[in-house]
MDAnalysis code that builds the backbone (N, CA, C; Angstrom):
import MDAnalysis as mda
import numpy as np

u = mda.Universe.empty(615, n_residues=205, atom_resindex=np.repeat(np.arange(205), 3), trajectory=True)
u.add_TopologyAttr("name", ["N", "CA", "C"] * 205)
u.add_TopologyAttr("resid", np.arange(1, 206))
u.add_TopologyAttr("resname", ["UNK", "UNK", "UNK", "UNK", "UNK", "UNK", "UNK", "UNK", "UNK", "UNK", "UNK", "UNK", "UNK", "UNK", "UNK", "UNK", "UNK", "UNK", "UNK", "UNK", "UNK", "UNK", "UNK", "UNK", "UNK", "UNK", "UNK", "UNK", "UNK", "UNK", "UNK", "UNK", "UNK", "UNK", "UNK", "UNK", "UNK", "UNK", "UNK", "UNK", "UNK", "UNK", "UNK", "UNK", "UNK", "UNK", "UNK", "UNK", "UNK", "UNK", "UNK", "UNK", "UNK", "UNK", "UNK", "UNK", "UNK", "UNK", "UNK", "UNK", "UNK", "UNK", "UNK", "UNK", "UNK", "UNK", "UNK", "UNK", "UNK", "UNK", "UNK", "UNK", "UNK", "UNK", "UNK", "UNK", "UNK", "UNK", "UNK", "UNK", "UNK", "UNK", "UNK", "UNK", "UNK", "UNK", "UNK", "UNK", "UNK", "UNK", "UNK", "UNK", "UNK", "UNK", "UNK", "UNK", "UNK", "UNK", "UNK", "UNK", "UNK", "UNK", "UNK", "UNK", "UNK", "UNK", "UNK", "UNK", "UNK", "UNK", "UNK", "UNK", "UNK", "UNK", "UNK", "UNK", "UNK", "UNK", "UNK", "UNK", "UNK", "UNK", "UNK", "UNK", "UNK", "UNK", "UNK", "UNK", "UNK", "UNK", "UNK", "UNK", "UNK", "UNK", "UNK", "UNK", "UNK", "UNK", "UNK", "UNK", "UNK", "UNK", "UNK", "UNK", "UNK", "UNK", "UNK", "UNK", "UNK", "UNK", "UNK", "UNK", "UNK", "UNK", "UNK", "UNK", "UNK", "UNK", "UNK", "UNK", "UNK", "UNK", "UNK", "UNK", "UNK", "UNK", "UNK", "UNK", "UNK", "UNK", "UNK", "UNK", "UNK", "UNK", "UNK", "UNK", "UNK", "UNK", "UNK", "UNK", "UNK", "UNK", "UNK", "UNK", "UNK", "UNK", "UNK", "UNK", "UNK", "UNK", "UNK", "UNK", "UNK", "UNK", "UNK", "UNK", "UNK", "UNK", "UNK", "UNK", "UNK", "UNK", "UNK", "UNK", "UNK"])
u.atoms.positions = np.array([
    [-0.201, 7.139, 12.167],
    [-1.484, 6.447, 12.265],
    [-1.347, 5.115, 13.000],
    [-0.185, 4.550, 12.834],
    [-0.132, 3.437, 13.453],
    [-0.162, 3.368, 14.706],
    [1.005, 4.756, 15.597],
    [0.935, 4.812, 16.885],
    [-0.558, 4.938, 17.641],
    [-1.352, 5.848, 16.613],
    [-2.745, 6.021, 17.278],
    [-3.385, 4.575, 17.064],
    [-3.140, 3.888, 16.658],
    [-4.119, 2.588, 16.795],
    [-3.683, 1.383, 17.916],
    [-2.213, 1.817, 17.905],
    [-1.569, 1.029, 18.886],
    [-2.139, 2.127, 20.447],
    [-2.071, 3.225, 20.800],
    [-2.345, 3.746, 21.650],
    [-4.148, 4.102, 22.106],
    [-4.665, 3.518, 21.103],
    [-6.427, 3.277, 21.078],
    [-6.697, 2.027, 21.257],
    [-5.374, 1.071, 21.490],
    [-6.175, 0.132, 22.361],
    [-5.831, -0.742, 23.238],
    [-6.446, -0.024, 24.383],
    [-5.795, -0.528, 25.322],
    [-6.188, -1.707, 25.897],
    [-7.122, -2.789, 25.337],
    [-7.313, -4.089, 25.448],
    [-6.500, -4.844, 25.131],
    [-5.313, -4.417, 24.356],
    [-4.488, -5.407, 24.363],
    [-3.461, -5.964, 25.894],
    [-3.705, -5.001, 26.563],
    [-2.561, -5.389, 28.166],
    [-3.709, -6.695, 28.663],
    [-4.926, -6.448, 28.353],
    [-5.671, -7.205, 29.245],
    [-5.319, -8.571, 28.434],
    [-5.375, -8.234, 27.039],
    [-4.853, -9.724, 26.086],
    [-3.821, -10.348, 26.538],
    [-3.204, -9.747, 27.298],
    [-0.921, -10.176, 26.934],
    [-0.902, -11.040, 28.577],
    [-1.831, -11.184, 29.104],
    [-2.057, -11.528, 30.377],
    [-2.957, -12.760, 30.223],
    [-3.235, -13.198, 28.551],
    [-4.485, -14.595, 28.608],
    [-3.916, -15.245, 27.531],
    [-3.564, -16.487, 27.514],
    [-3.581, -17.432, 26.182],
    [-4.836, -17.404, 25.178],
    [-4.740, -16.314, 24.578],
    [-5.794, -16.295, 23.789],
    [-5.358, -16.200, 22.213],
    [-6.369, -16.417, 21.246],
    [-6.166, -16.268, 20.003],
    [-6.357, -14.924, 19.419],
    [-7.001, -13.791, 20.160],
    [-7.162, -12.489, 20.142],
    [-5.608, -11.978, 20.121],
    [-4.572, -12.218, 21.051],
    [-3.377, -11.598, 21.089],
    [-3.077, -11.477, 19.370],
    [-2.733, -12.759, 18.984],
    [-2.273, -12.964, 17.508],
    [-3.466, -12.085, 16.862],
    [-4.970, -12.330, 16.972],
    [-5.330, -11.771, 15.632],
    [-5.116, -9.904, 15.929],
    [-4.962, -9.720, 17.179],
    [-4.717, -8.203, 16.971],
    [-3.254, -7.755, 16.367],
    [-2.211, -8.190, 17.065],
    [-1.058, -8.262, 16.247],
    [-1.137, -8.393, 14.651],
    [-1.714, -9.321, 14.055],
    [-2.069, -9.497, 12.210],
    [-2.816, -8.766, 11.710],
    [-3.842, -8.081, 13.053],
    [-4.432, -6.762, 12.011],
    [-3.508, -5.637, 12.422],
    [-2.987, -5.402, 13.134],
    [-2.334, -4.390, 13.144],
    [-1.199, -4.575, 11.906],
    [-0.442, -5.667, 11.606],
    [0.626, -5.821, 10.804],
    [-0.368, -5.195, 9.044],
    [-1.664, -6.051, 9.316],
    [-2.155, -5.690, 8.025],
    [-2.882, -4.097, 7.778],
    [-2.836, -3.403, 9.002],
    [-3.435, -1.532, 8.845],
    [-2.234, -1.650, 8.144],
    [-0.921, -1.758, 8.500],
    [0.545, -0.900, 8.538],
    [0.979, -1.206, 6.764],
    [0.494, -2.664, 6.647],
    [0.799, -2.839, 5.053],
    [-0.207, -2.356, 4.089],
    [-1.096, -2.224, 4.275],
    [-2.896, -1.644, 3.238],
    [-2.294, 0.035, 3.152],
    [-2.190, 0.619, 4.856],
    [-2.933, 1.944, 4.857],
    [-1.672, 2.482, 5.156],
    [-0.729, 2.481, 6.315],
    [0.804, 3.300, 6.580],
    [1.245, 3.163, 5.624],
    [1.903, 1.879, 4.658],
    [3.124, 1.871, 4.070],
    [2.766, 0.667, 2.927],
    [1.961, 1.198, 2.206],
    [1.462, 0.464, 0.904],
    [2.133, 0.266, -0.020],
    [2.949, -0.474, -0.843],
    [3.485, -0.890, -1.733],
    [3.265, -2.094, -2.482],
    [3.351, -1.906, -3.471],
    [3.708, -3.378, -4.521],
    [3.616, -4.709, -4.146],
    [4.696, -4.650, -2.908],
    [5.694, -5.885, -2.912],
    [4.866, -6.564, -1.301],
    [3.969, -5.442, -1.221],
    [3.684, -5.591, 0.648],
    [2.164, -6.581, 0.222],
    [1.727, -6.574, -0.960],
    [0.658, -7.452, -1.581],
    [0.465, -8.365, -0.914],
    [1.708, -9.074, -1.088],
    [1.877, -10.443, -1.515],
    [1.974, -10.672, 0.690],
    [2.714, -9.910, 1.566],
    [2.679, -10.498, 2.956],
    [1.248, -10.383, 3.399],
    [0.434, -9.204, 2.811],
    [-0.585, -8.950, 3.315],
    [-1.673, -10.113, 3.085],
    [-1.386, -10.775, 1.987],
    [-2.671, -11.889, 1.679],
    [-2.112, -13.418, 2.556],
    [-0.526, -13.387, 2.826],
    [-0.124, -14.428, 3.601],
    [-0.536, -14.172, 5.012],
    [-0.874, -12.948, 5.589],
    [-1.576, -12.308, 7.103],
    [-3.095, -12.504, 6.897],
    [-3.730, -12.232, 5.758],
    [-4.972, -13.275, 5.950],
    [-5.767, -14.054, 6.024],
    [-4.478, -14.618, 5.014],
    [-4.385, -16.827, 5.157],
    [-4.283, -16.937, 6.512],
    [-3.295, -16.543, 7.199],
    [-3.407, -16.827, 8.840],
    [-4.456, -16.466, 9.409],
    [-4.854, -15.125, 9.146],
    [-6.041, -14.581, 9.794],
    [-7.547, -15.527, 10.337],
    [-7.441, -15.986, 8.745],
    [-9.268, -16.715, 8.241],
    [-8.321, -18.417, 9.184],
    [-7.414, -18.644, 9.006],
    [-7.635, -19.800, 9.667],
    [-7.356, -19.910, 11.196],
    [-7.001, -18.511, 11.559],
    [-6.931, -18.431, 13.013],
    [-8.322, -18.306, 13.907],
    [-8.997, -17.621, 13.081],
    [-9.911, -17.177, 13.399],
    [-11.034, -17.655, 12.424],
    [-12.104, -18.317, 11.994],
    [-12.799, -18.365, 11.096],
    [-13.542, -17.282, 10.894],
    [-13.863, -16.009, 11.850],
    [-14.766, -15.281, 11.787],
    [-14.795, -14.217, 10.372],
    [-13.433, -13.878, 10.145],
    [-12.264, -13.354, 8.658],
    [-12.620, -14.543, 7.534],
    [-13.667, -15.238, 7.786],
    [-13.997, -16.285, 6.737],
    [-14.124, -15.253, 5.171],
    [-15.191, -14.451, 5.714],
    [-16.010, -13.945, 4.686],
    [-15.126, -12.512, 4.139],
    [-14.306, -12.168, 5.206],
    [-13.176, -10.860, 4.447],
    [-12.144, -11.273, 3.483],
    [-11.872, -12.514, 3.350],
    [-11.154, -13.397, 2.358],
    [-11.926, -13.026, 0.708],
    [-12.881, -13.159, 0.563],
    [-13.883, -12.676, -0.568],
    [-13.679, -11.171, -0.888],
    [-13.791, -10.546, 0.558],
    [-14.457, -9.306, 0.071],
    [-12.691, -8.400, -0.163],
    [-11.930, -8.810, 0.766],
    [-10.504, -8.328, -0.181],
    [-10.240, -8.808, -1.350],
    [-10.835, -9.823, -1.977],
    [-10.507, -10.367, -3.388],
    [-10.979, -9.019, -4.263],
    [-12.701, -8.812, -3.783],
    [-12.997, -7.749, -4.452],
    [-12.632, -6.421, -4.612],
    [-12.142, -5.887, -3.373],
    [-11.506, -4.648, -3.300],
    [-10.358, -4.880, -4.230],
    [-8.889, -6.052, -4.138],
    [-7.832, -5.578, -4.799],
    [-8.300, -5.995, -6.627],
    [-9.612, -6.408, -6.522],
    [-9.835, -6.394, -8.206],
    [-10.005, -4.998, -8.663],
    [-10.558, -4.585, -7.924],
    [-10.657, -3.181, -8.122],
    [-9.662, -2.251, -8.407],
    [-8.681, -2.158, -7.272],
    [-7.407, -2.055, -7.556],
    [-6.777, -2.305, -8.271],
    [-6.279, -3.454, -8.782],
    [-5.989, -3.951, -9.912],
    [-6.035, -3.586, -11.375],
    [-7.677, -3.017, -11.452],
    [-8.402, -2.432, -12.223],
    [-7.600, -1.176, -12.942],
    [-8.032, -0.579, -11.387],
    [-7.588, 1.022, -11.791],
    [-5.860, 0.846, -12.319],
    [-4.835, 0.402, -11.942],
    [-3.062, 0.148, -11.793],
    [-2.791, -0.646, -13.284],
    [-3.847, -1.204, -13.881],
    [-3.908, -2.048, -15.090],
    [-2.307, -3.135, -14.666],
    [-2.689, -3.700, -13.507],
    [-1.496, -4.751, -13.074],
    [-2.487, -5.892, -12.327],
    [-1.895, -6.928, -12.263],
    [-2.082, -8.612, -10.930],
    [-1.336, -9.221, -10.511],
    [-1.731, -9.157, -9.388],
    [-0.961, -10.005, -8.230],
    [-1.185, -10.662, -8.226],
    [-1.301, -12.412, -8.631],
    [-1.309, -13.960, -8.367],
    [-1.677, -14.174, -7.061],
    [-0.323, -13.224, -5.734],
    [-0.707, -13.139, -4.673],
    [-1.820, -13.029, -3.906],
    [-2.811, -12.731, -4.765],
    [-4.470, -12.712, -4.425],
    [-5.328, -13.498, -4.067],
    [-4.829, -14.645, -4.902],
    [-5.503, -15.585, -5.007],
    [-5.202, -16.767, -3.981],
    [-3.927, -16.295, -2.725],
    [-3.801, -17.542, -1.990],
    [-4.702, -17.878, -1.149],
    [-5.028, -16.218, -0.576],
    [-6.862, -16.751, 0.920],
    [-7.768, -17.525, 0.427],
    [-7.896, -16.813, -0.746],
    [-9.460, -17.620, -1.578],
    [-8.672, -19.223, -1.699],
    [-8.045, -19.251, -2.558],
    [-7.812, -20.793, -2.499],
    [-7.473, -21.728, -1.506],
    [-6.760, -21.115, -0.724],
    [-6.413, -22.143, 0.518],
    [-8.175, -22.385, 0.936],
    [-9.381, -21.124, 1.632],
    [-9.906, -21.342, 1.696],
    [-10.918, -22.670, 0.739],
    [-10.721, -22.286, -0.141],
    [-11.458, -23.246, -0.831],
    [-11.059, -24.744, -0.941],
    [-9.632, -25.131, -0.825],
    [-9.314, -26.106, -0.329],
    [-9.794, -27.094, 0.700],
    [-9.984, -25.950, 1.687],
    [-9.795, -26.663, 3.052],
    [-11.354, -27.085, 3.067],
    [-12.459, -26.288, 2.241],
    [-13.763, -26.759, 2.279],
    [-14.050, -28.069, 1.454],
    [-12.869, -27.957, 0.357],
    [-13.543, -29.359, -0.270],
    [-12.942, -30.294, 0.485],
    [-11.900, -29.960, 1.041],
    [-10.960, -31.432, 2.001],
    [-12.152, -31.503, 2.744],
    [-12.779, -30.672, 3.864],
    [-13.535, -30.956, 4.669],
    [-14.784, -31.460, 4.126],
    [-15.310, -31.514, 3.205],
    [-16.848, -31.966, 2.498],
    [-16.524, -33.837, 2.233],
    [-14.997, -33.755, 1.780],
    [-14.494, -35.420, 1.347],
    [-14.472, -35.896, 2.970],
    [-13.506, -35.523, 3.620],
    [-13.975, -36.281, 5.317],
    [-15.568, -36.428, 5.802],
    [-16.011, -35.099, 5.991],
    [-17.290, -34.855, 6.781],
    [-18.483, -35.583, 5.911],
    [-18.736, -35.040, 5.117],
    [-20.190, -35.308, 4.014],
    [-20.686, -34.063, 3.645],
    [-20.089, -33.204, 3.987],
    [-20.751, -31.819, 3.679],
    [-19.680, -30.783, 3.696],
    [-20.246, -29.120, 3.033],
    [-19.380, -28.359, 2.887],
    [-19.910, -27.202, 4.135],
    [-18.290, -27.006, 5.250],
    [-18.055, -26.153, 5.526],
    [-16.677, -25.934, 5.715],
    [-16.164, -24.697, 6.562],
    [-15.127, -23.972, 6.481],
    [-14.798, -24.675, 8.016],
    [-15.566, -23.976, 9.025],
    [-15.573, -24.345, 10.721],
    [-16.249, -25.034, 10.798],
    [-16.361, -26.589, 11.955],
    [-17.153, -26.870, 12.206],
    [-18.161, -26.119, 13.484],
    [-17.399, -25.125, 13.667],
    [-18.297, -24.096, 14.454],
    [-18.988, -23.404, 14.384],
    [-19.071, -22.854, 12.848],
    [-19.111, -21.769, 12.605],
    [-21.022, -21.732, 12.620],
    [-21.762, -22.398, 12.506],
    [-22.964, -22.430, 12.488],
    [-23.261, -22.269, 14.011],
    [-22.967, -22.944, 15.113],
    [-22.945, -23.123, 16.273],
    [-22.773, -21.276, 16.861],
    [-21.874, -21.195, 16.222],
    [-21.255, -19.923, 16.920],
    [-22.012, -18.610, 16.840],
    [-22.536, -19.064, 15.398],
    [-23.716, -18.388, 14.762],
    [-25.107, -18.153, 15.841],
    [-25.290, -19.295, 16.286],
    [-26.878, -19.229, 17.050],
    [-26.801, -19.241, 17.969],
    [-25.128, -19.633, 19.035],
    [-25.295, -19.596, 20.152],
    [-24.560, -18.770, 20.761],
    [-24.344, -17.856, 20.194],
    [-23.416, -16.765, 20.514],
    [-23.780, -14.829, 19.696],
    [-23.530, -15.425, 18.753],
    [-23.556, -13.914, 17.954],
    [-25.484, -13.851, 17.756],
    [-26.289, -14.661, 17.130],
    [-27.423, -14.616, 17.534],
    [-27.888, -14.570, 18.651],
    [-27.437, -14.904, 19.196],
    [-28.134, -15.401, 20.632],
    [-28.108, -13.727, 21.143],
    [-26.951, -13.531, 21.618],
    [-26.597, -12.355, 22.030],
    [-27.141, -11.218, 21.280],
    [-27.467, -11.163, 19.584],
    [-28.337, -10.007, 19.080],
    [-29.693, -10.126, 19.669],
    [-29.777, -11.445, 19.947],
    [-31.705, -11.485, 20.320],
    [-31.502, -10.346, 21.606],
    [-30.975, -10.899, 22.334],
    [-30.949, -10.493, 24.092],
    [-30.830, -8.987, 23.797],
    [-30.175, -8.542, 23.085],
    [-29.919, -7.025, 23.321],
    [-30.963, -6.113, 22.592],
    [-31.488, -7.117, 21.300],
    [-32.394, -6.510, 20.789],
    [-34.011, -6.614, 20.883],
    [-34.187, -7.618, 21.846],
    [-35.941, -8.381, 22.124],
    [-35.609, -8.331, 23.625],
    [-35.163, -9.460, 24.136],
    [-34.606, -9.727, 25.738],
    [-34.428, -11.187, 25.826],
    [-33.575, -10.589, 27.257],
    [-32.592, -12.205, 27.721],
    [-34.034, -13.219, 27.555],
    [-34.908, -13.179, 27.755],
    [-36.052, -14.647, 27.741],
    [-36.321, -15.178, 26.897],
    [-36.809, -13.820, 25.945],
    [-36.728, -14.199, 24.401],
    [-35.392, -15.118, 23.356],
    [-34.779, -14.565, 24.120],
    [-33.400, -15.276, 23.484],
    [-32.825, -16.785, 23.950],
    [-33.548, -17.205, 25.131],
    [-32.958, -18.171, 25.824],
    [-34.084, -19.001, 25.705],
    [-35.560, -18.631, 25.350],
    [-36.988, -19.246, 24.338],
    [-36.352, -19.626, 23.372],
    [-36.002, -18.996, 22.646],
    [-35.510, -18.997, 21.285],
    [-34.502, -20.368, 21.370],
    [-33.358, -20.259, 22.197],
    [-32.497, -21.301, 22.093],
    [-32.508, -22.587, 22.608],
    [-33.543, -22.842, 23.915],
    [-34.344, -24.009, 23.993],
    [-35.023, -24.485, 23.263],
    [-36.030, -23.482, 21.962],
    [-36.602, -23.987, 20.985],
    [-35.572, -25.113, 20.173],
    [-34.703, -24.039, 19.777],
    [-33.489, -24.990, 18.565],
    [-33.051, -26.203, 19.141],
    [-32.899, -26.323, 20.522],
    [-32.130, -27.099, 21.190],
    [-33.117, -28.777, 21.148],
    [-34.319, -28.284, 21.428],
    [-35.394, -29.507, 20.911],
    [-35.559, -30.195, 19.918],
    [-35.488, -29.255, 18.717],
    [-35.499, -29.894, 17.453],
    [-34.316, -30.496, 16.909],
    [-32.807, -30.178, 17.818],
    [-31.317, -30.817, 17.430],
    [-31.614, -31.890, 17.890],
    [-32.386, -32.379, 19.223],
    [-32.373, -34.018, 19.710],
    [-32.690, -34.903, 18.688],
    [-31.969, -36.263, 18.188],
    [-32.035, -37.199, 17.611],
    [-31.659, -36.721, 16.491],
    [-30.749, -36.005, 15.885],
    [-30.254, -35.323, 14.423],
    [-28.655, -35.942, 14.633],
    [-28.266, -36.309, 13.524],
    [-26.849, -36.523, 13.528],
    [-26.171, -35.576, 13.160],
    [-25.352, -35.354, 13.439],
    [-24.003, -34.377, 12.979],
    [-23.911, -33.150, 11.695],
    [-24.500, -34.051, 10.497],
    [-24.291, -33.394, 9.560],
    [-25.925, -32.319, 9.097],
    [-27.057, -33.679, 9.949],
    [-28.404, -32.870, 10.304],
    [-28.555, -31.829, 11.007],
    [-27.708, -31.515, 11.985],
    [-27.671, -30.561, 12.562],
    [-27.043, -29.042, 12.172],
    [-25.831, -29.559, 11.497],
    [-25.304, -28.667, 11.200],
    [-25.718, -27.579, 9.883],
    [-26.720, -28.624, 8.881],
    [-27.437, -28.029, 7.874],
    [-29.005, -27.126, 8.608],
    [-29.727, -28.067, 9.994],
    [-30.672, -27.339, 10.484],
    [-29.952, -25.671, 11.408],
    [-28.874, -25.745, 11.976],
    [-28.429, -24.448, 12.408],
    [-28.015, -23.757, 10.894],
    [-27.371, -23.956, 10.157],
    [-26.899, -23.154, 9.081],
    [-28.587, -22.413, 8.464],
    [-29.540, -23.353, 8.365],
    [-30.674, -22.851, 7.520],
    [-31.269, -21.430, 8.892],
    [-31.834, -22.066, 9.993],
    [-31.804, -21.110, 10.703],
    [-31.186, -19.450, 11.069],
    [-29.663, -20.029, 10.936],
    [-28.906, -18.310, 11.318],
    [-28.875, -17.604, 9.903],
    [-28.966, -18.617, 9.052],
    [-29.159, -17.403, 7.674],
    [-30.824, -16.892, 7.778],
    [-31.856, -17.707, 7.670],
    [-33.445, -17.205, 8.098],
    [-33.098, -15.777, 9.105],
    [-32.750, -15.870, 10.409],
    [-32.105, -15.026, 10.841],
    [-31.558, -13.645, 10.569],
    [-30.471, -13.604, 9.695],
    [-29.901, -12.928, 9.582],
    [-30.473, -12.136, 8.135],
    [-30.822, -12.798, 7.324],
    [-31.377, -12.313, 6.134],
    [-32.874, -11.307, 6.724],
    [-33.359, -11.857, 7.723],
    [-34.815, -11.644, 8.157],
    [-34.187, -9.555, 9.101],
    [-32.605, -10.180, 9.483],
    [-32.764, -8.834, 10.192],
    [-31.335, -8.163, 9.911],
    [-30.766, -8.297, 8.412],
    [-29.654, -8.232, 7.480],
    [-28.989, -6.655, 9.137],
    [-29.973, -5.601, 8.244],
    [-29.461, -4.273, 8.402],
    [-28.684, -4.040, 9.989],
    [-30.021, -4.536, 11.168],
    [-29.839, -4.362, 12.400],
    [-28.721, -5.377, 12.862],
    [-28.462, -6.639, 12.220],
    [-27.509, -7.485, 13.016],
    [-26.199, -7.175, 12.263],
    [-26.141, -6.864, 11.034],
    [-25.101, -6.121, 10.811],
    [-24.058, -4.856, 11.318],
    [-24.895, -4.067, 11.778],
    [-24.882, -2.966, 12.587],
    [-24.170, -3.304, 14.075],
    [-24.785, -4.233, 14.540],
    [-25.028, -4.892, 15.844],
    [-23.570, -5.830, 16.093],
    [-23.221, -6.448, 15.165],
    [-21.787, -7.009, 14.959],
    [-20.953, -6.251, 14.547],
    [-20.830, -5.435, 13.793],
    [-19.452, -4.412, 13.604],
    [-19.512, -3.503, 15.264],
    [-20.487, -3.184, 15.457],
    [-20.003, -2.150, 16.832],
    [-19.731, -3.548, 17.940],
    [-20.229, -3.978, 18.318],
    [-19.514, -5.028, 18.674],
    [-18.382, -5.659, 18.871],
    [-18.110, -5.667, 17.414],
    [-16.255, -5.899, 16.984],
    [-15.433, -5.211, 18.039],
    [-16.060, -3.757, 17.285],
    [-15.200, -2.771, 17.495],
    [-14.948, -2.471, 18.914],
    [-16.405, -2.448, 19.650],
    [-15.945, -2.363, 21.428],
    [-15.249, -3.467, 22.284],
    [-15.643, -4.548, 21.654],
    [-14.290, -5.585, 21.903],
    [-12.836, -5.834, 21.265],
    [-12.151, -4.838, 20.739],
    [-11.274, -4.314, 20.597],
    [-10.888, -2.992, 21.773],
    [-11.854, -1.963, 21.789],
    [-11.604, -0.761, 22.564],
    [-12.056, -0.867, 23.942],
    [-12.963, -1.999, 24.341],
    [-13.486, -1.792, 25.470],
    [-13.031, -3.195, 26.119],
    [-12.059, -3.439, 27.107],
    [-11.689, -4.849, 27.726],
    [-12.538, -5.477, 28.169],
    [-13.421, -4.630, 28.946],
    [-14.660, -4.849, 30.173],
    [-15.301, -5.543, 29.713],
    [-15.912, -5.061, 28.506],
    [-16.945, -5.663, 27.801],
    [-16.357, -7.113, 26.982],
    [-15.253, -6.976, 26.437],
    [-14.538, -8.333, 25.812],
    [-14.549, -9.364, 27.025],
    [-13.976, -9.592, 28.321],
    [-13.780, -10.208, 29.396],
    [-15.793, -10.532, 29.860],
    [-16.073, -9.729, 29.742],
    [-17.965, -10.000, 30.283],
    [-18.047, -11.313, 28.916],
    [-18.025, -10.646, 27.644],
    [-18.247, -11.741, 26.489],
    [-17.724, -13.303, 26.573],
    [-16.311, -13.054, 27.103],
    [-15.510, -14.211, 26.873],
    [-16.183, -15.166, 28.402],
    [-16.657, -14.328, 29.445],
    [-16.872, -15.097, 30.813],
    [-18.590, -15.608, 29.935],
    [-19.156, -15.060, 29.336],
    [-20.716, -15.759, 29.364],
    [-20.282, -17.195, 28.119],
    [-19.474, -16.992, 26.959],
    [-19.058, -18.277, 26.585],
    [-18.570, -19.006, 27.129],
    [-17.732, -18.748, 28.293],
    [-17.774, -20.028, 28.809],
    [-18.619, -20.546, 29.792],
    [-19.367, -19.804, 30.506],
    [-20.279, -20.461, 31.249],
    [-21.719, -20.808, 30.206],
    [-21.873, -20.210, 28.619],
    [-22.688, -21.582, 28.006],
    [-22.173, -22.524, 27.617],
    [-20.861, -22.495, 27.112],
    [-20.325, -23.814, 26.326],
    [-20.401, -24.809, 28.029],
    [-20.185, -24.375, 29.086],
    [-20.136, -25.689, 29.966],
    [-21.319, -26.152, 30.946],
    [-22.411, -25.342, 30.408],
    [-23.768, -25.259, 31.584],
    [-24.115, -26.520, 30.375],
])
């Protein structure tokens, strides 16, 4: 199983050719298929939750899979009538790093991107594919008006209230819309390289 996942994707040659943070997180999910699903054991617990401590802070996007593996190995757990301590390092580091960041900043988050990334990227891009490019670029001149004269921490609570309105408003379809997504930017280069060229020509327009 492993060879077929290594041989299904062939976006990684296009990776091994860019300083990117994609190289590593494909490498750590691949390390973490091989420990969950090839070669599951006991003892492989404990590397697998240290691969998604790296994961969530390599990547913030693995923010929210930090939780939801808590829940799966409770489950587990459940059924084996055993615990791993080891469980508990994603969640806590995570939770750490939010209260460190709430004592600096004034507020609680994980990324300071992660709202940003939210509306100007992963929203943005569901609008366009799912309404159209005008609608979506309406949409983000709107937000962009109401950020003038907001400080830092105003802003970051007015995008957070927004992409959840958002996302709650269209749970099923943007859900949908981000896992295939994922997934063709893993299997499809073309499309990863198109993604990565339109972030950077918004982050610098």
């Amino acid at each position: 199983m492993l060879l077929i996942l290594v041989l299904l994707t062939p976006s990684i040659f296009i990776y091994s050719q860019l300083v990117m943070s994609e190289l590593l997180i494909l490498f750590l999910i691949t390390l973490l298929f091989y420990l969950y699903i090839v070669h599951f054991q006991w003892k492989n617990i404990k590397y697998a939750q240290l691969i998604i401590t790296i994961l969530v802070f390599t990547k913030p996007v693995f923010y929210p899979f930090v939780f939801i593996n808590l829940g799966l190995m409770f489950v587990y757990f459940y059924k084996v009538k055993r615990f791993n301590f080891w469980v508990l390092l994603p969640v806590l580091s995570v939770l750490l790093y939010i209260n460190f960041n709430q004592n600096k900043f004034g507020y609680k988050h994980f990324s300071s991107m992660e709202n940003k990334n939210l509306i100007y990227y992963n929203l943005y891009y569901f609008k366009a594919n799912n309404e159209s490019k005008n609608i979506a670029n309406q949409w983000i001149s709107n937000i962009n008006k109401e950020l003038e004269d907001k400080k830092e921490k105003e802003k970051n609570e007015f995008l957070k209230n927004i992409a959840h309105h958002e996302i709650k408003k269209n749970f099923l379809s943007y859900t949908f819309y981000h896992i295939s997504t994922g997934i063709r930017g893993v299997f499809d280069p073309r499309w990863l390289m198109y993604y990565c060229k339109r972030r950077r020509q918004t982050r610098f327009s």
